[in-house]
C-alpha positions as CSV (number, residue, x, y, z in Angstrom):
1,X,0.0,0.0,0.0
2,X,1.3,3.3,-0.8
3,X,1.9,5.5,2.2
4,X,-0.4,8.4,0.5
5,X,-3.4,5.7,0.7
6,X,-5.9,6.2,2.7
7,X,-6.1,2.5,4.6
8,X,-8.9,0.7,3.6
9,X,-10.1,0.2,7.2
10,X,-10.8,4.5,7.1
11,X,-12.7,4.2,3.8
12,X,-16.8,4.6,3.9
13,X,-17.5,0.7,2.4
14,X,-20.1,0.9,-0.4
15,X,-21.7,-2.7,-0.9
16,X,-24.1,-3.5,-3.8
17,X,-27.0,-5.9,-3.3
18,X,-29.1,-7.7,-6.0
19,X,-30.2,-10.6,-8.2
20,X,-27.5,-11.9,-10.9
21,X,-27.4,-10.3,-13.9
22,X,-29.1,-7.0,-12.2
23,X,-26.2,-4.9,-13.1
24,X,-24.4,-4.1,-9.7
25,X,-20.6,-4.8,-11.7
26,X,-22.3,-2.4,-14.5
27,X,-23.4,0.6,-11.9
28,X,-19.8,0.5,-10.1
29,X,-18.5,1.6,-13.5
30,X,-20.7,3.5,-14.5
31,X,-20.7,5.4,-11.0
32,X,-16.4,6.0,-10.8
33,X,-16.4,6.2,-14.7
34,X,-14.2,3.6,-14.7
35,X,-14.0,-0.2,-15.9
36,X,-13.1,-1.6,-12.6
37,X,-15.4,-4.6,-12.4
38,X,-15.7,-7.2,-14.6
39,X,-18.8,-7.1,-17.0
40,X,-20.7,-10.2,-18.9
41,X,-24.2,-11.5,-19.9
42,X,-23.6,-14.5,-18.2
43,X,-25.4,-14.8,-14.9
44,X,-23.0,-15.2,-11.9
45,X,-20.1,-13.5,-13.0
46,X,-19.6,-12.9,-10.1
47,X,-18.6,-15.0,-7.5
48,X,-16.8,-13.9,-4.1
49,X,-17.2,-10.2,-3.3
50,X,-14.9,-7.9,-4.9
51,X,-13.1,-4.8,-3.2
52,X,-12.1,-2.0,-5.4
53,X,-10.7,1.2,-3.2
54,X,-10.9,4.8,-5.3
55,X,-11.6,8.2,-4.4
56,X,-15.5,9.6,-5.1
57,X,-16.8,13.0,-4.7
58,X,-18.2,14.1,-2.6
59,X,-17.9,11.2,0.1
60,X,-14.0,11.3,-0.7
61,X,-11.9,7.7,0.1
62,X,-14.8,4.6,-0.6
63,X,-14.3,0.8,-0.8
64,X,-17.0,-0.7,-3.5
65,X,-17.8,-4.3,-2.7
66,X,-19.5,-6.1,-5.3
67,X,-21.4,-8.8,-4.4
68,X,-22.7,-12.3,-5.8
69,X,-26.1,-12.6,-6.5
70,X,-28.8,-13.1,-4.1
71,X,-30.3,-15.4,-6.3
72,X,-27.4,-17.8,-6.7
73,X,-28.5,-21.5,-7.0
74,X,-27.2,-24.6,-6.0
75,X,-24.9,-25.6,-3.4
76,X,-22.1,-23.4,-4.3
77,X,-24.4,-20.7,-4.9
78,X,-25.5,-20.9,-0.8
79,X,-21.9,-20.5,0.1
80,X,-21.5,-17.8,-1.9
81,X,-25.0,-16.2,-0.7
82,X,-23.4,-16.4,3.1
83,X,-20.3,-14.3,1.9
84,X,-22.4,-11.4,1.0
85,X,-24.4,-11.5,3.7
86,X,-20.9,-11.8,5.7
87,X,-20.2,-8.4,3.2
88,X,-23.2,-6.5,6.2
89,X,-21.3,-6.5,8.5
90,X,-19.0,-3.9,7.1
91,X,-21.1,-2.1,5.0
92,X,-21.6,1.5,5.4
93,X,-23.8,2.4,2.5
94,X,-25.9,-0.2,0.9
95,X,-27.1,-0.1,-2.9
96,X,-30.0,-2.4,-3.6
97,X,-29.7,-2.8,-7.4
98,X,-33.2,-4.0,-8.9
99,X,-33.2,-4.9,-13.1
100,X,-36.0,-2.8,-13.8
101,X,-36.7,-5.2,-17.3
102,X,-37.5,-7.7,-14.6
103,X,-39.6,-6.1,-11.6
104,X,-38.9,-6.4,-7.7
105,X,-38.8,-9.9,-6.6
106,X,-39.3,-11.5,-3.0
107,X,-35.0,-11.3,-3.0
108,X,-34.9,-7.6,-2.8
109,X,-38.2,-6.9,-0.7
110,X,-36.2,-9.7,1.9
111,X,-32.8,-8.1,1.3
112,X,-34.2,-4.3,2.0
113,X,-36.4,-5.8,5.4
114,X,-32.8,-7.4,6.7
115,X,-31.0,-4.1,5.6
116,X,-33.2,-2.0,8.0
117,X,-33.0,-4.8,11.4
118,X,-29.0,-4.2,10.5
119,X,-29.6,-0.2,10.2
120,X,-27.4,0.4,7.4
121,X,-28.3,3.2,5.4
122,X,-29.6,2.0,2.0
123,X,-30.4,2.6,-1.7
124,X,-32.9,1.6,-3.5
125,X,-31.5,1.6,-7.5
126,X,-33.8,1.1,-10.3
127,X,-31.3,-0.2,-13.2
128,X,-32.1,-0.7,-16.9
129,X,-34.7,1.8,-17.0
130,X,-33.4,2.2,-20.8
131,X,-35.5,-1.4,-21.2
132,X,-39.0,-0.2,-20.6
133,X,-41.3,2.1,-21.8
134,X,-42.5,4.0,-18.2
135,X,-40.3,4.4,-15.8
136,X,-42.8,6.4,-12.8
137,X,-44.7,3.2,-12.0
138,X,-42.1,0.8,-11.9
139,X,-40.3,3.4,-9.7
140,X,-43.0,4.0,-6.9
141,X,-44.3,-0.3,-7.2
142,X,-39.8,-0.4,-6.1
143,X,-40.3,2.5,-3.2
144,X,-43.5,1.0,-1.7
145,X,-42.4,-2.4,-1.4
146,X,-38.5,-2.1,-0.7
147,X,-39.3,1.1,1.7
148,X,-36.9,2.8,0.6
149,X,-35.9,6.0,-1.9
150,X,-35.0,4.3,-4.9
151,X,-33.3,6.0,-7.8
152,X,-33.7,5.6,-11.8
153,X,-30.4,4.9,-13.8
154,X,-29.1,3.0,-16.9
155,X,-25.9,1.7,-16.2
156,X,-25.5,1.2,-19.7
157,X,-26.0,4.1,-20.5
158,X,-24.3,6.1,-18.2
159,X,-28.1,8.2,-17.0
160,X,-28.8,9.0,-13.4
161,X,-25.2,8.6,-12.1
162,X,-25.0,12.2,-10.6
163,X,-28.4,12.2,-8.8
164,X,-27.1,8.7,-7.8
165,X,-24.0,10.4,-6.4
166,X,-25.6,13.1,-4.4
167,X,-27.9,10.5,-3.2
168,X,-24.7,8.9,-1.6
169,X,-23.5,11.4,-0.4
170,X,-26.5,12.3,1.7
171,X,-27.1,9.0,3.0
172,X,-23.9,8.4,4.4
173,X,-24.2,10.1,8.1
174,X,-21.7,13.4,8.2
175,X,-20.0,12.5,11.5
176,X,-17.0,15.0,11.5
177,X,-15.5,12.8,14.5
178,X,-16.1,8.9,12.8
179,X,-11.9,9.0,12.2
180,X,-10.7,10.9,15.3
181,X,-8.6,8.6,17.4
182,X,-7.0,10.8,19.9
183,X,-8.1,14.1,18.3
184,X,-10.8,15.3,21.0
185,X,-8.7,14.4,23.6
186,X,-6.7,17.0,23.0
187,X,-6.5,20.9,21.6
188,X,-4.3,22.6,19.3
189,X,-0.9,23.7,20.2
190,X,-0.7,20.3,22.9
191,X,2.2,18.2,22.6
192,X,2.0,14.5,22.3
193,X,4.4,12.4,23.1
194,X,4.3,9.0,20.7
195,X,6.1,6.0,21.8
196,X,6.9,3.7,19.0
197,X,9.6,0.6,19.9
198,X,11.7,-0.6,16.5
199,X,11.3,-4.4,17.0
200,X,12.1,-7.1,14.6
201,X,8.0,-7.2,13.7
202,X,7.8,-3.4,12.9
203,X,7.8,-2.9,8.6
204,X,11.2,-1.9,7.3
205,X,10.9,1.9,6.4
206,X,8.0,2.7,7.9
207,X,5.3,2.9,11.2
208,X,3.0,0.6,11.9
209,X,-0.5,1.6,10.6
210,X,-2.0,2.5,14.1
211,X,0.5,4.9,14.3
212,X,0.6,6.3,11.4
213,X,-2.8,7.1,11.8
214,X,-2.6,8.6,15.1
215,X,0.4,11.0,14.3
216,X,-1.6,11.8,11.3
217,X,-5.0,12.8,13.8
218,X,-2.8,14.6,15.7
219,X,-1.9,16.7,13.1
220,X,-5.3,17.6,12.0
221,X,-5.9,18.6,15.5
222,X,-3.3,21.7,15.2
223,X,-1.6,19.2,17.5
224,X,2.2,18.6,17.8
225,X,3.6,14.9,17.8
226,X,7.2,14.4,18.9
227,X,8.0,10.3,18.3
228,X,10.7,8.7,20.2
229,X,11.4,5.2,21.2
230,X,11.1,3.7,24.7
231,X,14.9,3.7,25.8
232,X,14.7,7.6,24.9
233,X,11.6,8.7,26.3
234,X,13.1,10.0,29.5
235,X,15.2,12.3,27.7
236,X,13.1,13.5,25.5
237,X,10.5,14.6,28.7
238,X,13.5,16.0,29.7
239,X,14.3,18.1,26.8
240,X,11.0,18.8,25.9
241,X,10.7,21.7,28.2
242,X,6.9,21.6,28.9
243,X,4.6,18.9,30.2
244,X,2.9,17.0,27.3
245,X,-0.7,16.6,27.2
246,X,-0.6,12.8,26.6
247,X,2.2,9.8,26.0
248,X,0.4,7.1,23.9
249,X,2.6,4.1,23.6
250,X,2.8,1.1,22.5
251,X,1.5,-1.8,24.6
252,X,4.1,-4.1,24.0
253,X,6.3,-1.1,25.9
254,X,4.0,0.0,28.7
255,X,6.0,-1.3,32.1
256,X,8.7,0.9,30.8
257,X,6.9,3.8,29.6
258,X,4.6,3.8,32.6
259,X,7.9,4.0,35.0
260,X,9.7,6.8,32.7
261,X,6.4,8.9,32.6
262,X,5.2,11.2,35.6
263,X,2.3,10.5,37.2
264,X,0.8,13.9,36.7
265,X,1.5,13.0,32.8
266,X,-2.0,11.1,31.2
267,X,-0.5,7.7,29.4
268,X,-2.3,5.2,27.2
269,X,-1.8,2.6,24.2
270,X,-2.3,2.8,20.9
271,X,-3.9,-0.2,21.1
272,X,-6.5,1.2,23.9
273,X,-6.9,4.6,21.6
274,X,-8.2,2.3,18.7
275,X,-10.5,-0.3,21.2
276,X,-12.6,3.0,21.6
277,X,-11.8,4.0,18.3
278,X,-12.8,1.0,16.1
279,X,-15.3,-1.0,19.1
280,X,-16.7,-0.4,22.4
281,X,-13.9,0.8,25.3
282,X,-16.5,-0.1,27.9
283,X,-17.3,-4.2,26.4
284,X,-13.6,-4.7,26.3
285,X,-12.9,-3.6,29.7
286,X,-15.5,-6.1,30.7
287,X,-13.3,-8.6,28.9
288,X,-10.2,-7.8,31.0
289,X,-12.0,-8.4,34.2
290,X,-12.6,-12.0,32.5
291,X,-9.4,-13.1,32.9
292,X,-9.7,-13.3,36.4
293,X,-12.1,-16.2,36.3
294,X,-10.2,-18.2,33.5
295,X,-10.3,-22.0,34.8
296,X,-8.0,-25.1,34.1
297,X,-8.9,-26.3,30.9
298,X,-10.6,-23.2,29.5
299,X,-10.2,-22.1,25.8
300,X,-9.0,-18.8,24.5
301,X,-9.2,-17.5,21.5
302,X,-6.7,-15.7,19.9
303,X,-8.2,-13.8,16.9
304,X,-6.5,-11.6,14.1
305,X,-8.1,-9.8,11.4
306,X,-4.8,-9.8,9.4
307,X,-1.9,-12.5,8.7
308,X,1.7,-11.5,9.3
309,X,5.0,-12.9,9.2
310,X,5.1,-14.8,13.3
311,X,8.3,-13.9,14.7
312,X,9.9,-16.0,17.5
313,X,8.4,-14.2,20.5
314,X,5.0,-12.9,18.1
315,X,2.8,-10.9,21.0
316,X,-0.5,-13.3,19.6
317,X,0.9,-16.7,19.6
318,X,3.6,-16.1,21.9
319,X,3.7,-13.1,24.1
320,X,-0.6,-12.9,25.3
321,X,-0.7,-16.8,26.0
322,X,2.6,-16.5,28.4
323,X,0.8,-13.5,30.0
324,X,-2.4,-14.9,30.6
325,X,-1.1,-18.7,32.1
326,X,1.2,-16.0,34.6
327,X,-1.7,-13.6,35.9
328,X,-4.1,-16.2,35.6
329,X,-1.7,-19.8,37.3
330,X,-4.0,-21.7,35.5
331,X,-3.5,-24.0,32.4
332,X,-5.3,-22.6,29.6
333,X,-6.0,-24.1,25.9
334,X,-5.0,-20.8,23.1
335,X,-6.8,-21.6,19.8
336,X,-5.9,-19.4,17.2
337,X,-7.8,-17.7,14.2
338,X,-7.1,-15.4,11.2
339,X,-9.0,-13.4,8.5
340,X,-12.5,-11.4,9.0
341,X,-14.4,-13.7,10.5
342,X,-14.9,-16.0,13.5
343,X,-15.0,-19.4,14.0
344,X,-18.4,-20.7,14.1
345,X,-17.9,-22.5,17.4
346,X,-17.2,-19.1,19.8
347,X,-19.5,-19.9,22.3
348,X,-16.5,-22.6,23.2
349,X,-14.7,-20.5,24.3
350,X,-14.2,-18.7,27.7
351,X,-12.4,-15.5,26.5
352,X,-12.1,-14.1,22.9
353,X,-8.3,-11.8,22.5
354,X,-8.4,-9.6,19.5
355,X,-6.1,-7.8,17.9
356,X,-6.3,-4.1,17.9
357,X,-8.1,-4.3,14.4
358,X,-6.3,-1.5,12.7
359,X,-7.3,-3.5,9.2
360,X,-11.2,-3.8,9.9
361,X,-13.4,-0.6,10.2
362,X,-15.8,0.4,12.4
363,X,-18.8,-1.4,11.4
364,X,-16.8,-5.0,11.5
365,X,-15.3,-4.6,15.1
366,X,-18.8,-4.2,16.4
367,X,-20.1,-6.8,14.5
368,X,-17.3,-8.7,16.3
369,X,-17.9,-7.5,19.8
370,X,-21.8,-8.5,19.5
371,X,-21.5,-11.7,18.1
372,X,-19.3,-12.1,21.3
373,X,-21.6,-10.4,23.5
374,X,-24.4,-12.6,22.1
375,X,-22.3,-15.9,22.3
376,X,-22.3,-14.9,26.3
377,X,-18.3,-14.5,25.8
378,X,-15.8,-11.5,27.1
379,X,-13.7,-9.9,24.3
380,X,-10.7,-7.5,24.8
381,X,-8.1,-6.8,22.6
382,X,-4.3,-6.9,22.6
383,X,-3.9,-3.4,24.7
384,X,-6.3,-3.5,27.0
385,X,-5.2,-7.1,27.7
386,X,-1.6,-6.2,28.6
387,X,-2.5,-3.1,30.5
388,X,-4.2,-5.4,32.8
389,X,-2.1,-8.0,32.9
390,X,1.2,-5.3,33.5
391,X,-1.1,-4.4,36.4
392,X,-1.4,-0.6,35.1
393,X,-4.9,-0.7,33.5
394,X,-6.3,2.0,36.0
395,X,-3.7,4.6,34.6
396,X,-4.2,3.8,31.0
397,X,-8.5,4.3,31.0
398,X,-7.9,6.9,33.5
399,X,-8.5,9.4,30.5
400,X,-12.4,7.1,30.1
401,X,-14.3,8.3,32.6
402,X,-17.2,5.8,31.5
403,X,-14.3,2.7,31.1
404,X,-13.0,4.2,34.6
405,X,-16.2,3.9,36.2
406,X,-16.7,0.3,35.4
407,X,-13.3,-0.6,36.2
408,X,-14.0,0.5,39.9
409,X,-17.4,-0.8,40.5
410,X,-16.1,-3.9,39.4
C-alpha cells in the first residue's frame, strides 16, 4: 500500500445488493467512470465479493464491494449467498440494485427488510430503465415495497449517475468525528508524546499503521507529535521543556513507559486509543476483568483480522498466551484464528483476544464485539489485555471516565 493511501479500514464501504445479472458490476463503473469490475451477460459473473478502493466526490476515500447474486442457486451458490451476507457486517452504505426489465422480486423486498433490522443506510436503485417504456410506475411499485428512496439509472447508458452520487453522499451520516482517534482528547498547540519501539515485527521503512494514523490525527488537530522510542523517552521529557498533554505508547512497551512517565502525565496505548476507536472501550474492559475467572482447561481464542509474518516471540501466539497462564496460574488451551471472521464455534470458548483491528473498520469490530456479546463471551483486545495484565490498567483508562467507572465498581 502506498503510504499516500488512505487504509482501507478509514474508507466509507459501499456494498451492492441484487439478483445476478441486475447490473451491480455495471453501476460501479458507471458510478467511478471507470472499468473496474468485470462485465458479462452470463449470470453469476460474479462469484466472491470484490473490493475496489478509489476516491469519489463528494464522500471522498470509498471501498466498493461487489457482491454475488442473491439469487445464486445450488450448493455453491448458498456459500457464496453467506459471503455477502458476511459483506453487512461492514457495509456503510448499501445499494440495492433491482433490473428494472425484470420487476422487484421476493430477493430484494427480503434483502431491503434485513438491511433495515442491520440499520445500514440504504439505496434503492432502479437499473435498466433504458429497457421499458415508463419508468414512474415501476419506480414507486420499487419505493412501496422495498421502503426505501429508490433511484432511476441506466448503467449502460451512463443516465442517473449524478443524482445517484448526491444520493450517496446524503445517506452516508456526516459524522465530522467517525476517524478521530486521539483528536478530542486533545487541543491545538498540545504536545504528544508518541512511543513507538523498532522491533524485529515493525515494517522496514516505515510505522506501523496504528501509528501512522494517530500522528496523522494529531496533526489535523493543530496538534504537535514528537515520536521517540522507549529507551529515549526520559530524555526527551526532559528536553521537551513543557509537560505533554498525553504519552500514547505502544502496549508491548508500557511497564517501561509507565515508569519513565510522571504520574501527573496522562499515558495510554495505541492499542487502547483504537479499542474506543474501532469498538466499544467499555465491552472490552468487561473482557479484561474476565481473565480473572479463567479455569484449568478453559479455551481462549486468539483472533486476528490480518496475517503477518510470526516472529519468534510474536505478542499473539507467543507473548498474550505467556501472559495470561502467569496472571491467571491456570493451564489454559489458546486456539488461534485469522481473517474477517470468527469461527463458528465461539460460544466454546471462555475468553475471545483480538487484535487491535487497525485492518477492519468500524462497522466489522462491532459486528465482532456482539457476536461475542451474544455468544455470552468476554472480548478484549491486545492493549487493553496487557494493561491489565502489567497491572497498570487504571492509569491507562484513566482518561475514560465511562471505562473508569466500570473498572472500579467492578
Amino acid at each position: 500500500m502506498s503510504l499516500n493511501a488512505t487504509p482501507r479500514s478509514n474508507r466509507v464501504h459501499i456494498a451492492l445488493f441484487g439478483k445476478r445479472n441486475a447490473g451491480k458490476s455495471s453501476l460501479i463503473n458507471a458510478i467511478t467512470k471507470q472499468e473496474i469490475a468485470v462485465v458479462s451477460a452470463v449470470k453469476g459473473t460474479t462469484t466472491d465479493p470484490v473490493y475496489k478502493a478509489m476516491e469519489l466526490l463528494p464522500l471522498g476515500p470509498v471501498v466498493f464491494i461487489d457482491t454475488a447474486g442473491l439469487d445464486d442457486e445450488g450448493e455453491l451458490g448458498e456459500l457464496r449467498k453467506r459471503k455477502t451476507l458476511e459483506v453487512l457486517e461492514k457495509t456503510d452504505l448499501a445499494l440495492l440494485v433491482v433490473d428494472a426489465s425484470e420487476g422487484i422480486s421476493d430477493f430484494e423486498v427480503s434483502m431491503a427488510a434485513y438491511l433495515r433490522t442491520k440499520k445500514i443506510p440504504a439505496i434503492g436503485v432502479l437499473n435498466k430503465t433504458d429497457l421499458i417504456s415508463s419508468v414512474e410506475p415501476m419506480l414507486s411499485e420499487a419505493a412501496a415495497r422495498l421502503e426505501l428512496k429508490v433511484l432511476p439509472v441506466s448503467a449502460s447508458a451512463g443516465k442517473g449517475m449524478n443524482e445517484l452520487r448526491k444520493a450517496m453522499g446524503e445517506a452516508v451520516p456526516d459524522d465530522e468525528d467517525k476517524f478521530k482517534i486521539v483528536g478530542d482528547l486533545i487541543g491545538p498547540g498540545d504536545f504528544v508524546v508518541l512511543v513507538t519501539p523498532i522491533d524485529k515485527a515493525a515494517p522496514k521503512g516505515r510505522l506501523i499503521l496504528p501509528q501512522q494514523q494517530t500522528i496523522r490525527d494529531i496533526l489535523e488537530s493543530d496538534a504537535i507529535a514528537v515520536v521517540t522510542k522507549e529507551f529515549e523517552l526520559k530524555e526527551t521529557l526532559e528536553r521537551l521543556g513543557t509537560k505533554p498533554k498525553l504519552v500514547i505508547t505502544d502496549s508491548q512497551a508500557f511497564l517501561k513507559v509507565a515508569a519513565d512517565t510522571p504520574k501527573d502525565v496522562p499515558l495510554t496505548s495505541f492499542s487502547i486509543l483504537f479499542a474506543r476507536h474501532k469498538g466499544d472501550l467499555v465491552e472490552l474492559v468487561k473482557g479484561a476483568k474476565a481473565v480473572e475467572s479463567l479455569q484449568d482447561g478453559d479455551k481462549v481464542l486468539i483472533a486476528e483480522a490480518c496475517t503477518h509474518h510470526q516472529q519468534s516471540d510474536d505478542i499473539g501466539r507467543v507473548k498474550i498466551p505467556r501472559w495470561i497462564r502467569q496472571v491467571t496460574g491456570k493451564e489454559i488451551v489458546f486456539e488461534f484464528a485469522n481473517g474477517y471472521s470468527f469461527p463458528e464455534n465461539i460460544q466454546d470458548y471462555s475468553l475471545i483476544v483480538h487484535c487491535g483491528s487497525c485492518m477492519l473498520n468500524r462497522r466489522s469490530m462491532l459486528h465482532r464485539i456482539a457476536q461475542a456479546v451474544e455468544a455470552g463471551v468476554p472480548i478484549v483486545n491486545y492493549g487493553v489485555l496487557i494493561a491489565y495484565v502489567q497491572g497498570i490498567f487504571p492509569r491507562a483508562i484513566e482518561m475514560f471516565p465511562l471505562a473508569r467507572m466500570l473498572w472500579d465498581e467492578e
